[in-house]
TORVO-144942 format. One record per residue (C-alpha): residue number from 1; residue in one letter; z, y, x. Coordinates in Angstrom, 2 decimals. Layout:
<zado bagu="NUM" torvo="A" zz="Z" yy="Y" xx="X"/>
...
***
This chain:
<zado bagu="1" torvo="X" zz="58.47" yy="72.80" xx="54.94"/>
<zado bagu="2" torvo="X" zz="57.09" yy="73.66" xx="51.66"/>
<zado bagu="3" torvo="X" zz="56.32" yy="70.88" xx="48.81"/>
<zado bagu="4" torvo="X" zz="55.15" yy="70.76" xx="45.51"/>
<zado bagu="5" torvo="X" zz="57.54" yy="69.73" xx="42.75"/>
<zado bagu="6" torvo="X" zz="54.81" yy="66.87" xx="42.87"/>
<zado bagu="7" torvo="X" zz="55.51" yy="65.27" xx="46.40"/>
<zado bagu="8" torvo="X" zz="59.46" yy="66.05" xx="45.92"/>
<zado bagu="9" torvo="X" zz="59.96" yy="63.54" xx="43.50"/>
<zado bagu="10" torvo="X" zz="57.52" yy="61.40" xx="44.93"/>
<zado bagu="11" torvo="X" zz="59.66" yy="61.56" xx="48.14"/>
<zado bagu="12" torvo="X" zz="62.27" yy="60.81" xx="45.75"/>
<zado bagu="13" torvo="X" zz="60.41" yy="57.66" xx="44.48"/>
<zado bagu="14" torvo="X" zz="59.86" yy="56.09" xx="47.49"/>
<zado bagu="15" torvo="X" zz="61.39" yy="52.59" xx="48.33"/>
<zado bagu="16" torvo="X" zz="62.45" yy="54.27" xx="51.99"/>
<zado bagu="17" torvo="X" zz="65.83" yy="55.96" xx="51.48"/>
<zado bagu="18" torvo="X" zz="65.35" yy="58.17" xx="54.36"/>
<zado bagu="19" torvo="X" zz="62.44" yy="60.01" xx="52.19"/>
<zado bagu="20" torvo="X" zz="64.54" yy="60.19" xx="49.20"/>
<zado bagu="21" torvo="X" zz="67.05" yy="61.68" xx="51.43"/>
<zado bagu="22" torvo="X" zz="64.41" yy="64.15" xx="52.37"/>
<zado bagu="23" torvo="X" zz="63.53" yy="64.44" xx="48.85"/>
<zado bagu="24" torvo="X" zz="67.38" yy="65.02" xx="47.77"/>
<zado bagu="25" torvo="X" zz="67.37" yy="68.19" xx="50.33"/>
<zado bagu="26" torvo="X" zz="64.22" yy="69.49" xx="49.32"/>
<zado bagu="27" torvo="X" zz="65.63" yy="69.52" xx="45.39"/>
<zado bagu="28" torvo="X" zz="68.64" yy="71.44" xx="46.50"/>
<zado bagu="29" torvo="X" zz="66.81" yy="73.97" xx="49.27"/>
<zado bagu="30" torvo="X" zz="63.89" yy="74.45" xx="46.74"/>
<zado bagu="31" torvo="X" zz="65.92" yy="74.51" xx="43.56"/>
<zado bagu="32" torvo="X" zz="63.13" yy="71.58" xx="42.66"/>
<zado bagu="33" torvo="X" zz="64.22" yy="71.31" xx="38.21"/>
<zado bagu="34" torvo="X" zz="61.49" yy="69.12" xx="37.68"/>
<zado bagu="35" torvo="X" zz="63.76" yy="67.06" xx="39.89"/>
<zado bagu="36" torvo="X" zz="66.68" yy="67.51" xx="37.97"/>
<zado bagu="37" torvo="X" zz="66.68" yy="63.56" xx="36.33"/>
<zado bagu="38" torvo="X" zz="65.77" yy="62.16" xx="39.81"/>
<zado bagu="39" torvo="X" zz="68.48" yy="63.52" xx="41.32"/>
<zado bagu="40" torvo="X" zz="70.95" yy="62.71" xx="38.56"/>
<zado bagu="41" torvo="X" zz="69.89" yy="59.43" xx="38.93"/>
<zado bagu="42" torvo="X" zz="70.72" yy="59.55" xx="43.16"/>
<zado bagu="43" torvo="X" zz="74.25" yy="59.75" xx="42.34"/>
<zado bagu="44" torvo="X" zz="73.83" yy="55.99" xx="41.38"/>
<zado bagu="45" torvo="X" zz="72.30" yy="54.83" xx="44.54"/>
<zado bagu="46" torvo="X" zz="73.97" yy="52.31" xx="47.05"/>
<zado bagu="47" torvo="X" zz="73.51" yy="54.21" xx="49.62"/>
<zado bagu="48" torvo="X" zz="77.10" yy="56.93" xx="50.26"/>
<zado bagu="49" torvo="X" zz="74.57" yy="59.98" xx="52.22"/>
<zado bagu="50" torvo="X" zz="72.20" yy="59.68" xx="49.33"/>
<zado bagu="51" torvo="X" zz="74.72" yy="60.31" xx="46.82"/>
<zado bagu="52" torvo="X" zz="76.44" yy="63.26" xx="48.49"/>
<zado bagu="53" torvo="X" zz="73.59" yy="64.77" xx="49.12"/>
<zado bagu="54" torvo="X" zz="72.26" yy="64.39" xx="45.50"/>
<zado bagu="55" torvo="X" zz="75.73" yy="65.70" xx="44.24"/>
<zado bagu="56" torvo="X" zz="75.23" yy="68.65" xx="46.76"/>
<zado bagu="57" torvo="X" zz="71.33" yy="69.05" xx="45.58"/>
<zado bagu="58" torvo="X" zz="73.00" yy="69.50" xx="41.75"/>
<zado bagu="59" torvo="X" zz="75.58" yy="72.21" xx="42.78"/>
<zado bagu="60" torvo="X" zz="72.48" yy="74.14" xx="44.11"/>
<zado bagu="61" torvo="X" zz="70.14" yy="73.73" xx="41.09"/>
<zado bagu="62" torvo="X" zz="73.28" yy="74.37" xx="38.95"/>
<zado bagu="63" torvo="X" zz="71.77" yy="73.26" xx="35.85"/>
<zado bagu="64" torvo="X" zz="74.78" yy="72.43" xx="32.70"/>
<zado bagu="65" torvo="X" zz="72.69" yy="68.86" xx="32.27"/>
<zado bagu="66" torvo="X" zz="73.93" yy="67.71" xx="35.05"/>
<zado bagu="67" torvo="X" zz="77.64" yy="68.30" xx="34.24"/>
<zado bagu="68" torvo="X" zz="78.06" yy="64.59" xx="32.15"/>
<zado bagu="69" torvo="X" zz="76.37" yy="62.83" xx="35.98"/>
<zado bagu="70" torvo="X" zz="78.62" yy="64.98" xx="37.97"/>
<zado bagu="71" torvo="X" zz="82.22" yy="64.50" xx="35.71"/>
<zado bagu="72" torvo="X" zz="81.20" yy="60.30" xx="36.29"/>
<zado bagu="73" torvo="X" zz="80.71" yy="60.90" xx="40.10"/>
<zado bagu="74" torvo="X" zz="84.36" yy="62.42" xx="40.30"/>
<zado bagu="75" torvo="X" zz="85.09" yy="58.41" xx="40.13"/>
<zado bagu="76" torvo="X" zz="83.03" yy="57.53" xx="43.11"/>
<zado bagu="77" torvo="X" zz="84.84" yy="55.56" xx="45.81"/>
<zado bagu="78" torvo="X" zz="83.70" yy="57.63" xx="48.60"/>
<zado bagu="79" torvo="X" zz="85.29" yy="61.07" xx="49.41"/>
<zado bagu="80" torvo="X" zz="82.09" yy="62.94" xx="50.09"/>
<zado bagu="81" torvo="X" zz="80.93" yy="62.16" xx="46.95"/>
<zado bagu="82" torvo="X" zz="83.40" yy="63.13" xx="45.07"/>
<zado bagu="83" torvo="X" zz="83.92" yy="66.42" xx="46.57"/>
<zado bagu="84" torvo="X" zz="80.42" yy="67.56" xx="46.82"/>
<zado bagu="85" torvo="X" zz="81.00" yy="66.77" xx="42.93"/>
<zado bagu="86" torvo="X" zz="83.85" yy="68.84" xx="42.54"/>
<zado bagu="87" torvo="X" zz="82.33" yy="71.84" xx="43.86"/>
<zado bagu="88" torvo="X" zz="79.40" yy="71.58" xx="41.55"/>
<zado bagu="89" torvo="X" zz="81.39" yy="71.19" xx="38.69"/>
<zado bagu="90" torvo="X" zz="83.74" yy="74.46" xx="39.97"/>
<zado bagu="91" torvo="X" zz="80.63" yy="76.57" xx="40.93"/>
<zado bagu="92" torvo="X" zz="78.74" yy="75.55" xx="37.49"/>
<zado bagu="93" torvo="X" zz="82.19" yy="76.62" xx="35.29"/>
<zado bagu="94" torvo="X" zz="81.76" yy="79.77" xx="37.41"/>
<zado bagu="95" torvo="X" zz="78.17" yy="80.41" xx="37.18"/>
<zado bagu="96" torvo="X" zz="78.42" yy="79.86" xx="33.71"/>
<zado bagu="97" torvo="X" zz="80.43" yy="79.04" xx="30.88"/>
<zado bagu="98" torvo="X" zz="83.99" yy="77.30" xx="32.24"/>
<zado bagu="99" torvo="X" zz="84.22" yy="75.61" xx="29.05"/>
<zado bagu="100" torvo="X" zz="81.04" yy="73.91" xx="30.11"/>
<zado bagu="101" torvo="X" zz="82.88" yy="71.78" xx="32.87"/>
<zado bagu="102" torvo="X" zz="86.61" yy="72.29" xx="31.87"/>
<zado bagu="103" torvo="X" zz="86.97" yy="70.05" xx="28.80"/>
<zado bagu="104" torvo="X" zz="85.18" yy="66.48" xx="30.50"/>
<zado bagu="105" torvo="X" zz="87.33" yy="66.97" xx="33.88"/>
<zado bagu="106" torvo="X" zz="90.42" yy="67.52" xx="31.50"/>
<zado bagu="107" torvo="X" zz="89.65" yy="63.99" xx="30.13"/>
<zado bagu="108" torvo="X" zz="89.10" yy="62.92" xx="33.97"/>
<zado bagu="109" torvo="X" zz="92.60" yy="64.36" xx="34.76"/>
<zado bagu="110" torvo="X" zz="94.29" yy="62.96" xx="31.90"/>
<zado bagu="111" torvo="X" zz="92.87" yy="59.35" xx="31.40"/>
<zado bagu="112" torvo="X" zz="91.48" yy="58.12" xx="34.08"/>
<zado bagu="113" torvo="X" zz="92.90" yy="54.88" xx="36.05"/>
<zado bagu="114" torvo="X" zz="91.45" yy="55.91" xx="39.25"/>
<zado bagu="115" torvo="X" zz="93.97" yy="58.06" xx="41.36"/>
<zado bagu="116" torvo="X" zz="90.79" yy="59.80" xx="43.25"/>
<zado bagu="117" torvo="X" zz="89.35" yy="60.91" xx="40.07"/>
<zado bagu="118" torvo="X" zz="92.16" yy="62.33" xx="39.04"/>
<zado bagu="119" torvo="X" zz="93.05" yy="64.21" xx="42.16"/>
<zado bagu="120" torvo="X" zz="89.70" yy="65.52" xx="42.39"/>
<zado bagu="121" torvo="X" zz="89.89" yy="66.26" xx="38.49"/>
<zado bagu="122" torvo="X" zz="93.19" yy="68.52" xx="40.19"/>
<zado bagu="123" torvo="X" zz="91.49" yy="70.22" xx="42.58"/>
<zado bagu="124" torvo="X" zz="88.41" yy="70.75" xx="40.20"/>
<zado bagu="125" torvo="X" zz="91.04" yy="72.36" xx="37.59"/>
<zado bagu="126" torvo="X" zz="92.41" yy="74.59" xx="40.01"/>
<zado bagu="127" torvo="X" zz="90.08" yy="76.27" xx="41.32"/>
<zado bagu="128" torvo="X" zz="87.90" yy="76.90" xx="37.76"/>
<zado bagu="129" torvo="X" zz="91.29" yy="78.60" xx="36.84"/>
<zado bagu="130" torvo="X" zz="92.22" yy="79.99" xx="33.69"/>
<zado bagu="131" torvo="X" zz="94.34" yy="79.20" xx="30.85"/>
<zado bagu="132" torvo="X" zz="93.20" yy="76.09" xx="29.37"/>
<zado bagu="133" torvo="X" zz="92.98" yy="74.40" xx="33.16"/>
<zado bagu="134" torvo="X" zz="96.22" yy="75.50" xx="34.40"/>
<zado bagu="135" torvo="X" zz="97.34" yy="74.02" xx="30.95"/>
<zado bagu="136" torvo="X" zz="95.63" yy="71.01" xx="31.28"/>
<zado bagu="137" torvo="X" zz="97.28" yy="70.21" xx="35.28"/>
<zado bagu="138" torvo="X" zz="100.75" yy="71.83" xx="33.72"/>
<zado bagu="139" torvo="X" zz="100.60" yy="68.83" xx="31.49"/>
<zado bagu="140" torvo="X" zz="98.91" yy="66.05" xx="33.16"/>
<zado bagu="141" torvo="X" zz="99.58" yy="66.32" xx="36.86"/>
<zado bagu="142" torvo="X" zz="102.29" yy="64.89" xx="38.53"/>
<zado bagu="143" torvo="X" zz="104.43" yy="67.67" xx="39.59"/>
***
């Protein structure tokens, strides 16, 4: 199914979250930037598939502007989201610069309140690698 950047984000729009669901895969499948605000904004809605798929939709458009929306959904309460998250985060530190992603999830790892955060901060950290991460979970991780 083919759409215009157009009817993506008016699928994204809509008051019916099955098309914004729609929407949210077409962003990621397409690699749909004009999208790119839309689907930051996903990660805030009430709905838990809506906001993993938006967090998976930003790992595939990869863009660096999404890395402040994707360090605040480490804190989400639900698992999904928080891991589709993660791997965003890890695959835009390797697709690009590291020190892109690595210096927010530090701050996630070090002072957040919310255990979840931090253990997918951990797991973030580790697999981005490289000095300043394995530095970072050296001195902030339980052990």
């Amino acid at each position: 199914m083919h759409k215009s950047d157009v009817e993506i984000i008016t699928l994204l729009e809509s008051p019916e979250a099955r098309k914004r669901g729609l929407g949210l895969t077409l962003v990621g499948k397409m690699l749909c930037y004009a999208a790119l605000e839309h689907t930051m904004a996903a990660l805030r809605e009430e709905d838990v598939e809506l906001r993993e798929r938006a967090a998976w939709a930003l790992d595939q458009l990869c863009s660096p502007v999404s890395v402040p929306a994707l360090v605040e959904a480490l804190n989400d309460p639900v698992f999904g989201v928080r891991s589709n998250a993660g791997w965003a985060l890890v695959h835009l530190a390797q697709r690009t610069i590291a020190n892109l992603v690595v210096p927010d999830v530090i701050d996630v790892l070090a002072g957040s309140q919310n255990e979840d955060a931090r253990q997918m901060a951990f797991l973030v950290l580790h697999h981005i690698g490289g000095e300043e991460a394995t530095d970072a979970i050296r001195r902030y991780w339980k052990q």
